[in-house]
VOGUVEX-377927 format. One record per residue (C-alpha): residue in three letters; x, y, z. Coordinates in steps of 0.25 Angstrom, whole numbers, plus 5000, padded with zeros to 4 digits. Example, Ala and Ser with C-alpha at 12.3 -4.5 7.8 and 13.67 -1.06 7.14 Angstrom:
// VOGUVEX-377927
ALA504949825031;SER505549965029;
//
This chain:
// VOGUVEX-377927
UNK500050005000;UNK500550154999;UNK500850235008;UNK499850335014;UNK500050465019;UNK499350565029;UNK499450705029;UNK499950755044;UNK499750915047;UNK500950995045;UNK501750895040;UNK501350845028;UNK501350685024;UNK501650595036;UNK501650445031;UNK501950325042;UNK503150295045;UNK502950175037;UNK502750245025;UNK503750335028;UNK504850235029;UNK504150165017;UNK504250285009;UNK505650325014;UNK506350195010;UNK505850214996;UNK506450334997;UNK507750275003;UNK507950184992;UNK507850264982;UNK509050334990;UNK509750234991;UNK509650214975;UNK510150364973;UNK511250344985;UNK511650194978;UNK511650284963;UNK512450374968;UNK513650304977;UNK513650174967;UNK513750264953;UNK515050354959;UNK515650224965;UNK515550164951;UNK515650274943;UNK517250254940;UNK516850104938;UNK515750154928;UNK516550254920;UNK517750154918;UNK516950064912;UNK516250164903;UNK517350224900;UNK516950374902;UNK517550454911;UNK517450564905;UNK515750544909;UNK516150504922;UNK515650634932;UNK514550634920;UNK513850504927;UNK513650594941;UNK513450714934;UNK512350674922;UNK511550604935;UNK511750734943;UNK511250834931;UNK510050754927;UNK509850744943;UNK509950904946;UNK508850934933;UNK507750834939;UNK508050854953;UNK507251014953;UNK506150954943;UNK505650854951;UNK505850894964;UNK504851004959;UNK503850904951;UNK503750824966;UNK503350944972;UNK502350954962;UNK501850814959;UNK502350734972;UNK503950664973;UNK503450524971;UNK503150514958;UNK504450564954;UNK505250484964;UNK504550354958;UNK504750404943;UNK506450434948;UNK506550304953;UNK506050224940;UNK506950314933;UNK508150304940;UNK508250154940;UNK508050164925;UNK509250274924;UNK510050164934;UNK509550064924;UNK510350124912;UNK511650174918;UNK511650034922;UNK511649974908;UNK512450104902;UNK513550084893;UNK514350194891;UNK514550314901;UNK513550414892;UNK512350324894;UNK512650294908;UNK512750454910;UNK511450454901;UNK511150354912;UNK511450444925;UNK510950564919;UNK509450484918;UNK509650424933;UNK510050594937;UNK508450614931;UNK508050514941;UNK508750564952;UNK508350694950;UNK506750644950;UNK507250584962;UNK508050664970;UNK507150774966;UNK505850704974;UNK506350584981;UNK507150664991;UNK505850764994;UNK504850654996;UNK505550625011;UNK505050775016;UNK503750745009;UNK503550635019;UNK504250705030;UNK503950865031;UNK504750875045;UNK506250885043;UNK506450805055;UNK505850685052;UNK506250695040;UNK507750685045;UNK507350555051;UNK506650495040;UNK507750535030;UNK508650435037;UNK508050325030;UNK508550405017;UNK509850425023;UNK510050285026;UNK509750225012;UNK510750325007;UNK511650265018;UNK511450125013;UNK511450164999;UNK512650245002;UNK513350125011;UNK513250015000;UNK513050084988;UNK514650124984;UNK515049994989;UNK513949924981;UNK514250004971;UNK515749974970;UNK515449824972;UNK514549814961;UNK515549894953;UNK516749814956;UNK515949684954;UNK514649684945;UNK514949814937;UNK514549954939;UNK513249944931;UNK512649884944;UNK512749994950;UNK511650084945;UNK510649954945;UNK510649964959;UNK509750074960;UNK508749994955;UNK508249904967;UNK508350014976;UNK507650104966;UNK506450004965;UNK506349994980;UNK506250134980;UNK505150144968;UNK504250064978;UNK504250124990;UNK504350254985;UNK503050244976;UNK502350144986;UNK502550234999;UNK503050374995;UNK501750474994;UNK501650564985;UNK501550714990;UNK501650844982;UNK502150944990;UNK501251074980;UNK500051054976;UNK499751144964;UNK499051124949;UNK499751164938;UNK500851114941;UNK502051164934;UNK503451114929;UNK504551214928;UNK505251154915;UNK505851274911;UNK506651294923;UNK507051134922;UNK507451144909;UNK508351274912;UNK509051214925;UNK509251074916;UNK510151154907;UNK510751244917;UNK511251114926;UNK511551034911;UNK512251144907;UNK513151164922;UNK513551024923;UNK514051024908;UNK514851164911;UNK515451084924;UNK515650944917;UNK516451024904;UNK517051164906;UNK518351084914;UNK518351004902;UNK518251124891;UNK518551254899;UNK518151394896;UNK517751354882;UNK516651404875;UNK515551294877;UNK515751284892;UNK515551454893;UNK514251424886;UNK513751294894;UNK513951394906;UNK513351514900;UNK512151414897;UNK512151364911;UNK511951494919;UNK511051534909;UNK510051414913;UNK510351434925;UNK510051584926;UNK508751554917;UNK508451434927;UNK508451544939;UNK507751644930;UNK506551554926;UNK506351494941;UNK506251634946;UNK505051644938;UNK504351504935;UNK502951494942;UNK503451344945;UNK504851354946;UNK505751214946;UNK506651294957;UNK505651384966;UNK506751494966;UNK506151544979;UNK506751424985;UNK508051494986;UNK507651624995;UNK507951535005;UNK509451545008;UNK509551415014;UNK509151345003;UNK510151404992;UNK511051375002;UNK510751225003;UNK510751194989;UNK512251254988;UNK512551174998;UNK511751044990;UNK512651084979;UNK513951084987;UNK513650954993;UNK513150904979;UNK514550934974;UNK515450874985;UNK514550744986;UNK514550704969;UNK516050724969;UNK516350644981;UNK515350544976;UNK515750534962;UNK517350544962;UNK517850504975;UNK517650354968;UNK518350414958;UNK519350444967;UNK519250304974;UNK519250214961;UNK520150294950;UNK521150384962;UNK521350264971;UNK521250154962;UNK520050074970;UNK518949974964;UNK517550024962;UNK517149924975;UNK518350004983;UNK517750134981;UNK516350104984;UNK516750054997;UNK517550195000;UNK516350264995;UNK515450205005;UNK515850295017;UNK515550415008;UNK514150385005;UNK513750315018;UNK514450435027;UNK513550525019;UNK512150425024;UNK512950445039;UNK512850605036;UNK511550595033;UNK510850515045;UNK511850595055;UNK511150715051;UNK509850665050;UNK510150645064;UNK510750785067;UNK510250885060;UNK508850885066;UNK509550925079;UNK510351025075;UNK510051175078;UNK510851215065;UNK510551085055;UNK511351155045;UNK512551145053;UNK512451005048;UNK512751045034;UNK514051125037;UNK514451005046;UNK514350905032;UNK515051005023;UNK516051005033;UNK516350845032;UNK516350865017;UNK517550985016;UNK518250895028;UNK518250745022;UNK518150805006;UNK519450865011;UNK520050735015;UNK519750665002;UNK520650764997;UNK521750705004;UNK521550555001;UNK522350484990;UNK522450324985;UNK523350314999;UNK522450365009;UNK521950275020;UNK520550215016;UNK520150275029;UNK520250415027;UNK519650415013;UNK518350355020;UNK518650445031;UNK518450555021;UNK517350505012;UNK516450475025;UNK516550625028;UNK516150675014;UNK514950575017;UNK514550625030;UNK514550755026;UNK513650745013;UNK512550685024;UNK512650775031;UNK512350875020;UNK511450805010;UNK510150795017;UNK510250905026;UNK510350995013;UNK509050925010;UNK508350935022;UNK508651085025;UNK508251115011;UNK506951035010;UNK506551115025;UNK507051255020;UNK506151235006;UNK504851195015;UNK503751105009;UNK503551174994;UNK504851164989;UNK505051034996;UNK505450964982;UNK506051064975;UNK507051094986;UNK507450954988;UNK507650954973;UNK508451084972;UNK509351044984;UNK509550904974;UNK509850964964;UNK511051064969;UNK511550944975;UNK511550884961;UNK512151004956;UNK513051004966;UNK513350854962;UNK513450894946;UNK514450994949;UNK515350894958;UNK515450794950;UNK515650874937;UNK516650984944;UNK517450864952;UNK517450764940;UNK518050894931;UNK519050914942;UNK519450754943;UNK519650764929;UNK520550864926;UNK521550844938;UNK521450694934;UNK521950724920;UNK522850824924;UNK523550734933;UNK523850634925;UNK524250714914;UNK525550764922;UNK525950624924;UNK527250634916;UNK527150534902;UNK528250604897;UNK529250474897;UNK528150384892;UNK527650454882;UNK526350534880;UNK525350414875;UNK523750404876;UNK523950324887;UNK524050444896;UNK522750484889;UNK522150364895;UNK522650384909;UNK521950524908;UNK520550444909;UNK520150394923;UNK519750284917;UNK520950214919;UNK520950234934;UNK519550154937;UNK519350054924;UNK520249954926;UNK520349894909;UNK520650054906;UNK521950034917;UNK522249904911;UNK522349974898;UNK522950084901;UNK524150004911;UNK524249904900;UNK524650014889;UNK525550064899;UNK526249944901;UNK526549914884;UNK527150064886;UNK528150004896;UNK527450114906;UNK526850074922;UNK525350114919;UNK525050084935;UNK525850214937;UNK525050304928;UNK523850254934;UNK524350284947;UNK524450414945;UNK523250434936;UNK522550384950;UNK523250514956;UNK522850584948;UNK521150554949;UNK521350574964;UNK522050714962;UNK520850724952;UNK519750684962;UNK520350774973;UNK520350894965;UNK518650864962;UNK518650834977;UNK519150974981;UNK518051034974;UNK517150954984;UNK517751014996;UNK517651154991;UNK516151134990;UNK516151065003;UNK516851195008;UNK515751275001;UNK514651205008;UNK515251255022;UNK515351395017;UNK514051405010;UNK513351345024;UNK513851475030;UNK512551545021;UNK511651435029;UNK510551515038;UNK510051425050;UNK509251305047;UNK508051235055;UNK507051135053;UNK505751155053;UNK505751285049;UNK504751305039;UNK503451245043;UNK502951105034;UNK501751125026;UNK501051015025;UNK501250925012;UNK500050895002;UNK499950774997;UNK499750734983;UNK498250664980;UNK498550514981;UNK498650424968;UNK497550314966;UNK498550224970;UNK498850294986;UNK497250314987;UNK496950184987;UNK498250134997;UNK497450115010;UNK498050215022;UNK498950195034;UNK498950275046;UNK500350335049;UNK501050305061;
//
């Protein structure tokens, strides 16, 4: 039967707590199956681009997923304001299994970017509503903390197995397995969350309207800003790359312009008079920046600097992603408690300019120890940081802007997380090649094997090493050694990028200075309308709630 729902004064939708943890769990896995997405792909992402041999797409895997991402997020955070969030979490779901699906089967690195950048639609949907349902069923902030530990705890779990998994299935079965895991996560998802999640819209009005021409306008103005990240290292101050950018501030600004004055605005612009907001979702894009590069190259780092096995580096990943689950309940617990709760967020950029600091120092010789030392820091302070920023925003936006808030403050995250990888994948790159290209040939002769040795590759696929130490050998030359220093040279890479990490992170503690006090509970909850009932939830029989 489907779950029933009883309208309490004051506080909107109050379902049992039996159909609250019903509803919940469908919510959890369906985070798990973002959390497992995200920690198994980076694991295997060097794994991935050795065998498709296209690392010149390899920050274009992350980044394709991110910009499809960031587009959706605002369109259908607005449209389940409008027309209620189950619907479109149900629809993200199907669609993401079927985007896992074919980057599964893909053949080439194009279509498995083609691939990512379907699943980045899906995500979108999803993060765009899925994330807004749990206020839906929980108006108070505080029980909402408590609630959200069940999320918490699937993303700890998803986040504790998943690189490990991930690795494993790398290492042993092949790295195609892991995308089909989201599938039977995401279909215990799909049927929880359409059996028990009610649908409740948050505006009731007719005529109901669309802002396409705002959509339209911030999908070219974020196209256009992740190709001007993605190319101006590569082509400079030429021509084309002064036009792309001329292009995306003029999207931009028109973007502005046209929500100032739109009747149904995809981006209520009066959202921003609140300070604390603007300051929030800087803060989402400082913490999207630091958490997609540490996500996304310290394998990188792992496999091609220090020479580890796609198994190896999914177990050293696992502190990184399970500490950021540790932040995440700890401040469940905290916050509520605290007199100044955003204290909470200058203590979690803290950890990050602290540990990201550390990794700066660690080489192929380090203990293993301090590494994980390090990487549990950067995890505990992105906990303490991720759904803080959330819940802050969704108390400071009220009830109204509920949906569209959530999704604005995902989607400069996103943004955050375009930049990163783009920015820190330019910066790996150019130092890599620049390193190796002072390694002194000059008594061996200028050959295209040093061309070869220019392309990652041959640090993490294993045939393309062979190759390239077998042609050094029939050159009377030791190819171990060049590889030696070419895995020197992706660490000095990865370090530069990583730099760019802690100035955020050191941004973040600066920008916080801005923050005005924040207290729960401020603004009063109206109470939520529900949505009329399908044919299908007027003939489910009631329950009392608890």
């Amino acid at each position: 039967m489907k779950a029933s729902s009883v309208k309490k004064p004051g506080t909107g939708m109050l379902l049992s707590r039996r159909e609250s943890l019903q509803a919940m769990v469908g919510l959890g896995c369906v985070t798990m199956m973002v959390a497992i997405d995200q920690t198994v792909v980076s694991t295997a992402l060097p794994t991935v681009v050795a065998e498709l041999r296209g690392f010149q797409l390899y920050a274009w895997v992350t980044t394709a997923y991110l910009l499809t991402s960031i587009i959706t997020i605002p369109i259908f955070g607005r449209l389940g304001d409008y027309y209620g969030r189950k619907p479109f979490v149900v629809l993200s779901i199907v669609l993401f299994l079927v985007a896992s699906v074919l980057c599964g089967i893909a053949q080439s690195m194009t279509h498995l970017v083609l691939g990512r950048a379907l699943q980045g639609i899906a995500g979108g949907m999803m993060l765009g509503t899925a994330f807004a349902v749990v206020p839906d069923l929980f108006p108070d902030p505080h029980v909402r903390l408590r609630w959200q530990v069940i999320l918490s705890s699937c993303f700890g779990v998803a986040n504790a197995f998943g690189p490990s998994i991930g690795g494993f299935l790398t290492y042993y079965v092949g790295w195609r397995a892991v995308f089909f895991m989201n599938v039977p996560f995401g279909l215990v998802g799909l049927y929880f969350i359409y059996r028990y999640v009610p649908l409740v819209r948050q505006m009731q009005q007719t005529g109901i309207r669309l802002d396409w021409q705002g959509a339209v306008l911030i999908a070219l103005a974020l196209t256009g800003l992740q190709f001007l990240v993605q190319l101006l290292p590569v082509h400079g101050a030429h021509l084309s790359m002064v036009g792309l950018g001329l292009f995306t501030i003029a999207c931009m600004t028109a973007f502005v312009w046209w929500e100032k004055r739109c009747t149904a605005a995809l981006i209520p612009m009066e959202m921003f008079r609140d300070r604390s907001i603007v300051i929030m979702c800087v803060l989402s894009v400082f913490l999207g920046f630091i958490m997609f590069g540490l996500l996304i190259y310290i394998p990188l780092l792992l496999q091609g600097g220090f020479g580890l096995t796609a198994r190896e580096v999914g177990v050293l990943i696992t502190p990184l992603v399970v500490s950021i689950t540790a932040g995440s309940i700890a401040s469940a617990r905290i916050v509520p408690r605290m007199k100044r709760p955003e204290f909470i967020l200058h203590t979690g950029f803290g950890a990050l300019v602290l540990c990201i600091s550390g990794l700066l120092l660690v080489d192929a010789g380090t203990p293993r120890a301090v590494l994980v030392a390090c990487l549990l820091g950067c995890g505990f302070g992105l906990g303490l940081l991720m759904p803080n920023l959330t819940i802050f925003v969704q108390e400071l936006a009220g009830r109204s802007l509920l949906g569209i808030s959530t999704a604005v403050l995902q989607s400069t995250r996103m943004i955050g997380g375009m930049l990163g990888t783009a920015v820190v994948g330019s910066i790996v790159s150019h130092y890599y090649v620049e390193r190796v290209r002072q390694l002194d040939v000059t008594p061996f002769g200028n050959g295209a094997w040093l061309s070869r040795l220019e392309d990652p590759q041959v640090l993490v696929n294993t045939q393309v090493q062979s190759e390239f130490i077998g042609a050094l050998q029939r050159l009377g030359l030791h190819g171990e050694t060049f590889i030696l220093h070419a895995r020197e040279s992706m660490v000095w890479g990865v370090h530069a990028g990583l730099v760019m990490a802690v100035v955020m992170a050191v941004a973040g503690l600066l920008w916080l200075r801005r923050m005005p006090p924040f207290k729960f509970g401020s603004r009063p909850v109206p109470p939520v309308k529900e949505a009329p009932a399908t044919a299908a939830e007027a003939v489910s029989s009631p329950k009392d709630p608890a």
